[in-house]
Every structure is written in structure tokens, then in C-alpha cells.
C-alpha positions as CSV (number, residue, x, y, z in Angstrom):
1,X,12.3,-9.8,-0.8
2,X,11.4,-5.9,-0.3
3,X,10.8,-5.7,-3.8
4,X,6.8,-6.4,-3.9
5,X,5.8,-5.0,-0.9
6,X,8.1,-1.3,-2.4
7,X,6.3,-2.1,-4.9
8,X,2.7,-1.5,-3.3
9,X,4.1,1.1,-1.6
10,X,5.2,3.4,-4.6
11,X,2.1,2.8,-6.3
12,X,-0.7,3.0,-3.6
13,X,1.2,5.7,-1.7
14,X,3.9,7.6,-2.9
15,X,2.2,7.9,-6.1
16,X,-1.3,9.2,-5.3
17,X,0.8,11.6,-2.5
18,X,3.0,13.0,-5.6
19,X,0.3,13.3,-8.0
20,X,-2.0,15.6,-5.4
21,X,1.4,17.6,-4.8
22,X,1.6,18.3,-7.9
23,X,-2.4,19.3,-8.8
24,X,-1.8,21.5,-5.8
25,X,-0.5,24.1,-8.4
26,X,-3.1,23.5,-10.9
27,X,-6.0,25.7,-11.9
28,X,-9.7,24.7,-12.3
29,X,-11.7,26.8,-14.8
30,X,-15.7,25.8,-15.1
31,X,-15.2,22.3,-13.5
32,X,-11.7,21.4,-15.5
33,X,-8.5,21.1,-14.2
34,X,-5.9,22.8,-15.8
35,X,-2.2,22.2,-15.4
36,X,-0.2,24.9,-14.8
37,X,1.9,25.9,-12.1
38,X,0.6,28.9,-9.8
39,X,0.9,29.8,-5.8
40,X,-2.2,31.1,-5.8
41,X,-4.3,27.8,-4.7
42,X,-1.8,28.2,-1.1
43,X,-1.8,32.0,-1.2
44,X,-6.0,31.6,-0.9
45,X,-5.5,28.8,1.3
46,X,-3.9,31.0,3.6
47,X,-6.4,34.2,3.2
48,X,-9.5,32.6,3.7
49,X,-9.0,29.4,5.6
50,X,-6.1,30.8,8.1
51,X,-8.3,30.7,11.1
52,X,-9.9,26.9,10.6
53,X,-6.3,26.3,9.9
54,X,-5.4,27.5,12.9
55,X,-8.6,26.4,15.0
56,X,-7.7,22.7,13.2
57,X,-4.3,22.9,14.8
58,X,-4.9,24.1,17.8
59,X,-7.8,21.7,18.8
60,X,-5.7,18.9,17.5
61,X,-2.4,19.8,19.4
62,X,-4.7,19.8,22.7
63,X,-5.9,16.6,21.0
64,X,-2.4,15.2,20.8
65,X,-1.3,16.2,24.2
66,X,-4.0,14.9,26.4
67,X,-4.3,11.7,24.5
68,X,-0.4,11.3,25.0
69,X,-0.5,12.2,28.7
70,X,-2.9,9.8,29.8
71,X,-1.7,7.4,27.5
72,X,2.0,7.4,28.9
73,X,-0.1,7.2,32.9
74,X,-2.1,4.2,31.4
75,X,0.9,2.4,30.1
76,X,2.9,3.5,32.9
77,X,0.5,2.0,35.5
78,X,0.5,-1.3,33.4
79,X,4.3,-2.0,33.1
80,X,5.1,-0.8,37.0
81,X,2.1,-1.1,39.1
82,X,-0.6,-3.5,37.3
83,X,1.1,-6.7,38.4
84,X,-0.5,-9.5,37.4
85,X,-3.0,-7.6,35.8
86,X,-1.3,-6.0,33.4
87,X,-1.9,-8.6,30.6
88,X,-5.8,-8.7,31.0
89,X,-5.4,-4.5,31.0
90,X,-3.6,-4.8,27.9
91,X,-5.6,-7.0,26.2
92,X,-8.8,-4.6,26.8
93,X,-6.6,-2.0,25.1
94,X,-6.4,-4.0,22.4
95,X,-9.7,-5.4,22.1
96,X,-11.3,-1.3,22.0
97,X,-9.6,-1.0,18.8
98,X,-12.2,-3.0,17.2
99,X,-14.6,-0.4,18.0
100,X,-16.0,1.4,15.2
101,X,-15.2,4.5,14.4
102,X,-18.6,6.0,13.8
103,X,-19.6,3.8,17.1
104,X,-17.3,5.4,19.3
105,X,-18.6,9.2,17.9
106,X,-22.1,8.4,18.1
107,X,-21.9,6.6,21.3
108,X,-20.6,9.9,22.6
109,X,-23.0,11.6,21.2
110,X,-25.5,9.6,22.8
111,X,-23.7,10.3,26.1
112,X,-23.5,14.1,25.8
113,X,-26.5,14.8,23.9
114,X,-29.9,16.5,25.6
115,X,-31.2,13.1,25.4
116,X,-28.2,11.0,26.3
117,X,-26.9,10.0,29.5
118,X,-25.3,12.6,31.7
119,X,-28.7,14.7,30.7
120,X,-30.5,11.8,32.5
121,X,-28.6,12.0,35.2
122,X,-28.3,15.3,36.2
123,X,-32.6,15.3,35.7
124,X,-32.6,12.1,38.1
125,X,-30.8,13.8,40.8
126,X,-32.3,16.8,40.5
127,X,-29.3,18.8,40.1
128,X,-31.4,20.7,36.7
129,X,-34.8,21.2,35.7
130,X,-34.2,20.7,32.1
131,X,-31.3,19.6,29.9
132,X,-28.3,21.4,29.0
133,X,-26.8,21.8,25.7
134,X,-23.3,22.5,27.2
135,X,-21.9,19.3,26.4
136,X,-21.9,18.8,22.9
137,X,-21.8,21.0,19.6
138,X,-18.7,22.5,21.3
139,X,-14.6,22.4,20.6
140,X,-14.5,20.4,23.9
141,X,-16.8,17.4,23.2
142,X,-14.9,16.8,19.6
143,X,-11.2,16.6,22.2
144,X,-12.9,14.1,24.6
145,X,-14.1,12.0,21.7
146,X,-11.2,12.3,19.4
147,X,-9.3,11.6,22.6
148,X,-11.1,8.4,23.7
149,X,-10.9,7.3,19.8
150,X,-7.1,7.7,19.8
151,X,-6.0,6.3,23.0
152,X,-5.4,2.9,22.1
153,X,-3.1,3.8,19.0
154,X,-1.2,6.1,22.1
155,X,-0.9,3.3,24.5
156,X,0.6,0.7,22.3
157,X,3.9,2.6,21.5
158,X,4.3,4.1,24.7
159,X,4.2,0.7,27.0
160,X,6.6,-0.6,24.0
161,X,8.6,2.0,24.9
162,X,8.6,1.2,28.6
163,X,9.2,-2.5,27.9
164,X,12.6,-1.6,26.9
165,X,13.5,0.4,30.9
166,X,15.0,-2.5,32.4
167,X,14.5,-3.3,36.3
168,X,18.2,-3.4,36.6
169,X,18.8,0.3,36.0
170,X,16.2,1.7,38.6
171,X,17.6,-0.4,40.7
172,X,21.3,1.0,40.0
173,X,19.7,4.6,40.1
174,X,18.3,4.2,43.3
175,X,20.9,2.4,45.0
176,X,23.4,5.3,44.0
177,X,20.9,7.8,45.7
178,X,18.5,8.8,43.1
179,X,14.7,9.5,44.3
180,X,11.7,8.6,42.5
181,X,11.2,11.9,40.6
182,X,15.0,10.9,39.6
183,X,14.6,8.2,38.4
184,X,10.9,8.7,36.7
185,X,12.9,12.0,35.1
186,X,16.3,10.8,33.7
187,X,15.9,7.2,33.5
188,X,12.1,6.1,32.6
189,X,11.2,9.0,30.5
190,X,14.3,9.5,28.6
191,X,14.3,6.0,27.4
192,X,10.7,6.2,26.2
193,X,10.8,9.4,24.3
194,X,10.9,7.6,21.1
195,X,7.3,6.0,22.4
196,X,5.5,9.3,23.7
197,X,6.5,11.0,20.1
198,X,5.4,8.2,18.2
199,X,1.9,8.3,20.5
200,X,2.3,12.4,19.8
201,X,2.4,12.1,16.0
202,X,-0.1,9.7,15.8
203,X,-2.9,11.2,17.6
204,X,-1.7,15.3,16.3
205,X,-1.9,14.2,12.6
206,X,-5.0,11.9,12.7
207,X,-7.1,14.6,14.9
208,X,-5.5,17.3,12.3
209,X,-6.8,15.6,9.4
210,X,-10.4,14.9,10.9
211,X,-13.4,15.9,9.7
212,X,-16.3,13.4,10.3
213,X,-15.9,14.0,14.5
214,X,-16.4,17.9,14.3
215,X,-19.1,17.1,12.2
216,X,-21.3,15.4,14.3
217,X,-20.3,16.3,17.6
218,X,-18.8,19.5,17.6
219,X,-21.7,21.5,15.6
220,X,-21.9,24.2,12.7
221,X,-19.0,26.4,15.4
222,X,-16.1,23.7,15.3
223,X,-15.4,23.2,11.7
224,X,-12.1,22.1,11.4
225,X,-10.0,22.5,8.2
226,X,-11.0,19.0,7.3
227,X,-14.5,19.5,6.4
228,X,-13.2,21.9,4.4
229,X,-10.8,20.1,2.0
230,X,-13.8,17.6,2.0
231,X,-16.2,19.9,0.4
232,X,-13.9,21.3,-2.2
233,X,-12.9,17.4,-3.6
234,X,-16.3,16.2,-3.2
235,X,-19.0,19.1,-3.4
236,X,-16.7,22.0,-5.5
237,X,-15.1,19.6,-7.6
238,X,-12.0,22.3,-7.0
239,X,-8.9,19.4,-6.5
240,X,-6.6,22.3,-6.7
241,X,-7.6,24.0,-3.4
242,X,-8.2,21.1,-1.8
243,X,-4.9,19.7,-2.9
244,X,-3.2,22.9,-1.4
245,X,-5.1,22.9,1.8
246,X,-4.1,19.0,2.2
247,X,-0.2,20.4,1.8
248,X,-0.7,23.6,4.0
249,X,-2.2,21.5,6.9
250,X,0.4,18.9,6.7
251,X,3.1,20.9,6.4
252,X,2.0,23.0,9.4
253,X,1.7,20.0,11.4
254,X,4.8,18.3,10.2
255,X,6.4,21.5,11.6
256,X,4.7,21.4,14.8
257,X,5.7,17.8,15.3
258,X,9.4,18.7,14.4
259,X,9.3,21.1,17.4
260,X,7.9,19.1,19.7
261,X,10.3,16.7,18.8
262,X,12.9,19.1,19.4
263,X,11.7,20.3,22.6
264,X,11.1,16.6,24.2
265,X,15.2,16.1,22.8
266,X,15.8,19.2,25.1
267,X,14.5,17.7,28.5
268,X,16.7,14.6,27.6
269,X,19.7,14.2,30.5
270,X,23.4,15.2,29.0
């Protein structure tokens, strides 16, 4: 029954990711690729792109950690404290991820912009004479709209995870003694791990490999390694390097990933 749907999945996937591993090592020469098999496209990648490599991974592990943070609080809230309401909160979680993309970046745009929002505001009250330029074409407005983009695809797996802590077990736990930050620390979070890394990965690698959100909010100064593997396939015609800085980026964040995996097993009771 697997069969067609492996199918799919070898051809629209595995094989496209194989065949771009393996053009990685190619060579281009006037516009034509060439196979062969050379270092060289990585060895580049890594002398002049290491800093938006590390800039891209950087912004994106802040990315990653404050999307899952309030993601866990958000879910959290809804499966202990929301009651009654915790369905209708759900279901608005759910319905903002029918929000364009492009809506979402240029809505904050909008909002941060000279012309947008908090501008008017702060004119209205009086608190400046003229509009500041503070809040967007910088690092920090691509994190609070890559942030507000991803939080839906970080609360689902998290309050999944929290579905599974049974009532019965904070009950034993606090019935043998065990105080709140007990019980929040070897009961609730260790049995949602799998849930906050899943939230983790999905919001590190998607913020990692983004490139349209820097574009337009975070200016000409936040260009993240993304718009850089866009311009080689699309404006360069160089697959090669852009193949190799595809790999480098992944790689790098795979690692990442695999430690904070590691160090979120390390917090887990013995």
C-alpha cells in the first residue's frame, strides 16, 4: 500500500535532493556545467560566504528559539489554563495558517514601515516629531516577522506533545510532594521534548533557508545566505555553487539541530 506514495517520494524528493548533491561537485565553465568531481565549489563557499553563513545561522537559531518559547507558553496556556476556551484558541491557530506568506511580510512591513502603524502612533501621541526608521531594514524586524510566520507550525506539535501528559501523573507528582516547578520540570517538559524539537527544527531550518523575508524587510544589511543561493541558480546560472551552499547551510544546521537535540536529552530526569 506504501508502494505509490514511496513511489512519489523517491522521485519528487530523494531524487532532485541526490541529483543537486551530486552537481555540488561539478564545475561551470562559460554558462555549462561540467561534471567532475572537485571541493572547490565548498572550499569557496566557505571563503567568501562564511559570514552570511554564519549571520544566516545565527538569526535563524534566535529565530528558532523564540518562536519555540512562546510557542510551548501558547500551547501550554491552552492545554492547562484555557478551559473552555481552548478549542476556539486552537482553532484561531489554525485558521492563521491560511495567511499568506507574502501577506504576513508585507503586512509587517506596513506595520513597521515610516508610513505604517507604530510611525502613526508614536506621531499621534506626540512621543516624535518625525518617523523613525528603527524598525525595519534591520536583523530584528526579519526575527519578529519570521517569528509571527512560524508560530503556528510551532504550536501544533508542541500542544500534541502536551496532549500526551496525562492529569493522573501531576496529580501522583504532587501528592507525593512535588511543587509546581517540579512537576512543570520532570514531568510536563520531559514528556514533550519530542514536541518542542519538532517545533525547534521546523522553525531553525525554514528561517535558515529564507530568503524572500530579509529581502523585504530586513534591507540591503541582513542578507542572509538564502538570497545568496538564489542569485547563483537564477541570476549566475552557477548550479554548482549554489548546489554547495544549499549542502553547507544544511549541513551546518543539521549539526546545530543534532546538538540541541542533544542538550534538550541532557535536561531529561535519570
Amino acid at each position: 500500500m506504501i508502494g505509490p506514495s514511496g513511489a512519489v517520494f523517491l522521485l519528487l524528493f530523494v531524487a532532485p535532493f541526490a541529483f543537486l548533491f551530486v552537481v555540488s561537485f561539478w564545475r561551470k565553465k562559460m554558462f555549462v556545467l561540467e561534471p567532475d568531481f572537485t571541493l572547490v565549489n565548498y572550499s569557496e563557499t566557505l571563503a567568501d560566504y562564511g559570514w552570511p553563513l554564519a549571520f544566516t545561522l545565527m538569526i535563524a537559531f534566535a529565530i528558532a528559539v523564540l518562536t519555540t518559547v512562546l510557542a510551548f507558553l501558547f500551547a501550554y496556556a491552552i492545554r492547562f489554563h484555557a478551559g473552555r476556551y481552548a478549542n476556539a484558541l486552537l482553532f484561531v491557530t489554525l485558521i492563521t495558517l491560511f495567511g499568506g506568506y507574502l501577506v504576513k511580510i508585507y503586512a509587517w512591513k506596513t506595520i513597521l514601515g515610516t508610513e505604517g502603524i507604530l510611525n502613526s502612533a508614536l506621531l499621534t501621541l506626540g512621543i516624535v516629531d518625525q518617523p523613525l526608521t528603527v524598525f525595519i531594514y534591520n536583523p530584528g524586524a526579519v526575527v519578529v516577522t519570521l517569528t509571527h510566520f512560524l508560530l503556528p507550525l510551532a504550536v501544533l506539535p508542541v500542544f500534541a506533545s502536551l496532549r500526551g501528559v496525562r492529569e493522573a501523573g501531576l496529580e501522583a507528582a504532587r501528592d507525593l510532594g512535588a511543587g509546581a516547578t517540579r512537576v512543570f520540570r520532570d514531568i510536563v517538559v520531559p514528556q514533550c521534548l519530542p514536541g518542542i524539537m519538532a517545533a525547534f527544527t521546523f522553525s531553525f531550518l525554514i528561517a535558515a533557508g529564507d530568503y524572500v523575508t530579509p529581502r523585504y524587510v530586513g534591507g540591503p544589511y541582513t542578507s542572509m545566505i538564502g538570497d545568496f543561493i538564489e542569485g547563483q541558480f537564477s541570476l549566475r546560472f552557477d548550479w554548482p555553487a549554489g548546489a554547495a551552499m544549499s549542502f553547507t547551510i544544511l549541513g551546518a544546521g543539521l549539526a546545530i539541530i543534532a546538538l540541541v537535540r542533544w542538550a534538550l536529552g541532557a535536561l531529561r530526569p535519570r
